[in-house]
C-alpha positions in Angstrom: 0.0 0.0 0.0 1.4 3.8 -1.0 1.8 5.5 2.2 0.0 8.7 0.8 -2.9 6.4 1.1 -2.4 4.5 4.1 -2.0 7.8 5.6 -5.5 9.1 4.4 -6.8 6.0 5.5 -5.3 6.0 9.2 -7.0 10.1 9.4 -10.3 8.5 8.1 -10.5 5.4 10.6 -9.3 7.7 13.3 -12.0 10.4 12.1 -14.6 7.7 12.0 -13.6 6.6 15.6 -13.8 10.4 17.0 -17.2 10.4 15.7 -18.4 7.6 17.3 -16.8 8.4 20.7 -18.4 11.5 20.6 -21.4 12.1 22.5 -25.3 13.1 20.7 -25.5 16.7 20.7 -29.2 17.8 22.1 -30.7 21.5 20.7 -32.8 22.8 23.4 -35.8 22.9 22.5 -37.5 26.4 21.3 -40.0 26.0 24.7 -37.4 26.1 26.9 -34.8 28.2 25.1 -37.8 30.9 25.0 -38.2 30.9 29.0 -34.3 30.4 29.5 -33.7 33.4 27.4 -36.6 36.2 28.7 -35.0 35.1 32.2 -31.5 34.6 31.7 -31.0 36.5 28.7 -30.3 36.4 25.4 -27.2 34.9 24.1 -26.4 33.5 27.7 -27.1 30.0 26.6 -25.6 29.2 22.9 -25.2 26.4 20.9 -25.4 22.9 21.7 -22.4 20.4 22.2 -21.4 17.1 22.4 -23.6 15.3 25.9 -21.7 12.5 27.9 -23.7 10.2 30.5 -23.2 12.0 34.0 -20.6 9.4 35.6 -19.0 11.7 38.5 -21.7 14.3 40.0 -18.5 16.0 41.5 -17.2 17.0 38.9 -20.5 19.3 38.0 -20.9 20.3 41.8 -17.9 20.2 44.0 -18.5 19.9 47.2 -16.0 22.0 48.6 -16.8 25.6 50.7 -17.1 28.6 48.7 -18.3 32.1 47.5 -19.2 33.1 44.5 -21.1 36.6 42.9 -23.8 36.2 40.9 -26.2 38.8 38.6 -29.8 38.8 38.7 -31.1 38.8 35.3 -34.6 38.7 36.3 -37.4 38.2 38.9 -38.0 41.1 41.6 -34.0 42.2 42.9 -33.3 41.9 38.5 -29.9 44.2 38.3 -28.5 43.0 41.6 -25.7 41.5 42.4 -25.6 38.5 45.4 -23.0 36.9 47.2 -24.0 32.9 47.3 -22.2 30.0 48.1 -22.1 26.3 49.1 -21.1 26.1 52.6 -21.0 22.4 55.0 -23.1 21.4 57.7 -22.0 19.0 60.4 -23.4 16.1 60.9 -22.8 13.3 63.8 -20.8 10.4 62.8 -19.0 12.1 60.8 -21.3 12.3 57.7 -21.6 15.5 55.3 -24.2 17.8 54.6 -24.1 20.7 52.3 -26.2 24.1 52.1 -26.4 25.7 49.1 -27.7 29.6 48.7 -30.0 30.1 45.7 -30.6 33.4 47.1 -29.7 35.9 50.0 -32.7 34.2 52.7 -33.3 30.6 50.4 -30.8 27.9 51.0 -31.5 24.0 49.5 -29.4 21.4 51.8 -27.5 18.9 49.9 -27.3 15.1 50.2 -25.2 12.8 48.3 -26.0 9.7 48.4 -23.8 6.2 48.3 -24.6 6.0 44.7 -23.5 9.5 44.3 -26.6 11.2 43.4 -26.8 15.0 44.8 -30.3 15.3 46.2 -32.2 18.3 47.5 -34.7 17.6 50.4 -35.6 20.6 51.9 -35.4 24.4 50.8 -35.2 27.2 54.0 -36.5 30.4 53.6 -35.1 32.3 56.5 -36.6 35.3 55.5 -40.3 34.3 56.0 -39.1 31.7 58.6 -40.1 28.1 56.8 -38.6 25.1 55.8 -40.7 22.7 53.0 -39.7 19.1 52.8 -40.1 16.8 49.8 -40.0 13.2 50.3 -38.9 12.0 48.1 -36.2 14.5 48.2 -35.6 16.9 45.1 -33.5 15.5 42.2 -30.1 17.8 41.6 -27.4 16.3 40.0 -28.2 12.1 39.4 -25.6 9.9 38.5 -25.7 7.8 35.5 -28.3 9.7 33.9 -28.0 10.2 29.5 -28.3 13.1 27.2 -32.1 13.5 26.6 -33.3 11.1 29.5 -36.0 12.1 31.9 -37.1 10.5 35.2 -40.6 11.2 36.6 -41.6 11.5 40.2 -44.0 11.7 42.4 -43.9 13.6 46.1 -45.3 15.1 49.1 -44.4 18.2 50.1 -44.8 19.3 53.9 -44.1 23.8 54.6 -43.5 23.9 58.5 -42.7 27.1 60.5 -39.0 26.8 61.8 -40.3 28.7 64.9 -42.5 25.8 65.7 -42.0 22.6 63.4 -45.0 21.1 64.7 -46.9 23.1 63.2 -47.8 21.7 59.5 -49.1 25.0 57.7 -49.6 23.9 54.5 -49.0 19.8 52.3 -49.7 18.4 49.4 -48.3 16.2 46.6 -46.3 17.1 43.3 -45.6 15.3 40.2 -42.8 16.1 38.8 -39.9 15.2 35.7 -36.3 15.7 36.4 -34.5 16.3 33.0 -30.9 16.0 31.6 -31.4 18.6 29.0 -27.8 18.3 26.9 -24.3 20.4 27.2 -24.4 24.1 25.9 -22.3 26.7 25.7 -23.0 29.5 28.0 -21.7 33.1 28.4 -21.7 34.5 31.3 -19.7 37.8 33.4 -17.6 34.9 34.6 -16.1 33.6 30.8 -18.0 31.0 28.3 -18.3 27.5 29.4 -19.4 23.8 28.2 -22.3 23.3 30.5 -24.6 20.9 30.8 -28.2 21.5 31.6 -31.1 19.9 34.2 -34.7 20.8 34.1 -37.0 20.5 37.1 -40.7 20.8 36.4 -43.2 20.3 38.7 -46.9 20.2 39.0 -49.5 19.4 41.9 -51.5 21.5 44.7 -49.9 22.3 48.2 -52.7 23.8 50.8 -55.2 25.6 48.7 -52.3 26.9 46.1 -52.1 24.9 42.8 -47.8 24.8 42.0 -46.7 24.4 39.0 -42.8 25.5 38.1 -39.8 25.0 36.2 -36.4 25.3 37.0 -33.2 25.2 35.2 -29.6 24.6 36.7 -26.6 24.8 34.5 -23.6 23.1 35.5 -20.1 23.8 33.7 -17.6 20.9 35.2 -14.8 21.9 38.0 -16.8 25.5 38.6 -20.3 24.0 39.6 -23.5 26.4 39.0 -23.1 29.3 36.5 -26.6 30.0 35.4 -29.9 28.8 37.1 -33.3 29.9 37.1 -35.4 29.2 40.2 -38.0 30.9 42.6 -37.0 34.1 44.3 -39.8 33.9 46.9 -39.8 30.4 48.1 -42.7 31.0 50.6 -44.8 32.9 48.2 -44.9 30.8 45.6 -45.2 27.6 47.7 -48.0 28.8 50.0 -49.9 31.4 47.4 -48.1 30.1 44.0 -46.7 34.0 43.1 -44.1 33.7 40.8 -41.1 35.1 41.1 -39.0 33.1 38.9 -35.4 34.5 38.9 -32.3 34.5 36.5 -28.9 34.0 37.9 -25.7 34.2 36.0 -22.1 33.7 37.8 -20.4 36.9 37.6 -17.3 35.6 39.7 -15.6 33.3 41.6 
């Protein structure tokens, strides 16, 4: 064989091969990229790129104490700028537990689990003094899970008043999909980074209020969270259903 063509041959095969090992690329779909751009703004979220199966949730969210500044896009404190962060909670025995600010007076606690999934099972609002449990808890970052896959769920969802626990103020149950939307490029104050993106969407009634939401957390490896839309008034929208869906995009680190 002429090594002019065994050469194009060799770039072909290894061409071919590339091909193959890369992963499906999933376009968002115009839904979604509608909401994710009147909340996060346009040109935030770009193109698609090449999905891989989720095999190390660390590696999306570290769990490691930190700071960051994010800008409010949207919702009611739009043009802000808020310190959040990912900060550990102790735990007997030894065992980990994570807090993680959405916003200034909402934290969601995080659990991994042995498999490795990060779960959320309960959001605090400090600021109206309430914590609301889902069992089961809130999918955040699942191992194992594929480009394009969704998981359905179904939960009850308990709002108590952290000045008396006891008292149950308002339940109900939810329906919900957890879905691993694809990898994207997305802009943000912070730089441009491969991301890959989870929708939350839930439906149901809690107390007389009927809940229906989406959220969206994007996810660029080794940096954890640098866009996400979620509810800026936890207790609002859980006890009366205002929305007050907010965009966040990292500014710094």
């Amino acid at each position: 064989m002429q090594p002019l063509v065994f050469s194009l041959l060799l770039v072909g095969t290894l061409a071919a091969g590339l091909a193959r090992a890369a992963g499906p690329v999933m376009p968002m779909p115009a839904a979604d990229q509608q909401r994710i751009n009147s909340l996060l703004g346009p040109g935030v979220v770009g193109q698609a790129l090449p999905s891989d199966p989720i095999q190390d949730t660390s590696v999306y969210f570290p769990l490691q104490s930190r700071e960051a500044r994010y800008q409010v896009t949207s919702g009611p404190n739009v043009g802000k700028t808020q310190v959040l962060g990912l900060g550990q909670a102790r735990r007997p025995g030894g065992k980990q537990g994570w807090r993680f600010q959405v916003s200034p007076s909402i934290a969601g606690f995080i659990r991994q689990t042995e498999e490795g999934d990060l779960l959320m099972p309960a959001v605090v609002d400090a600021g109206e003094g309430v914590v609301i449990v889902t069992t089961p808890a809130n999918p955040f970052v699942i191992k194992g899970m594929k480009p394009g896959e969704s998981r359905a769920f179904t939960q009850q969802v308990a709002v108590n008043h952290l000045d008396d626990p006891s008292d149950l103020d308002y339940s109900g149950s939810l329906s919900g999909t957890f879905t691993y939307m694809g990898t994207y490029q997305v802009t943000v104050p912070a730089g441009t980074f491969p991301a890959v993106c989870f929708r939350l969407a839930v439906d149901g009634k809690v107390g007389p209020a009927h809940t229906q939401d989406t959220a969206y957390y994007f996810f660029a490896p080794q940096t954890g969270v640098v866009a996400m839309i979620t509810q800026e008034d936890a207790t609002a929208f859980w006890l009366i259903h205002i929305d007050s869906a907010s965009g966040k995009v990292l500014n710094s680190k």
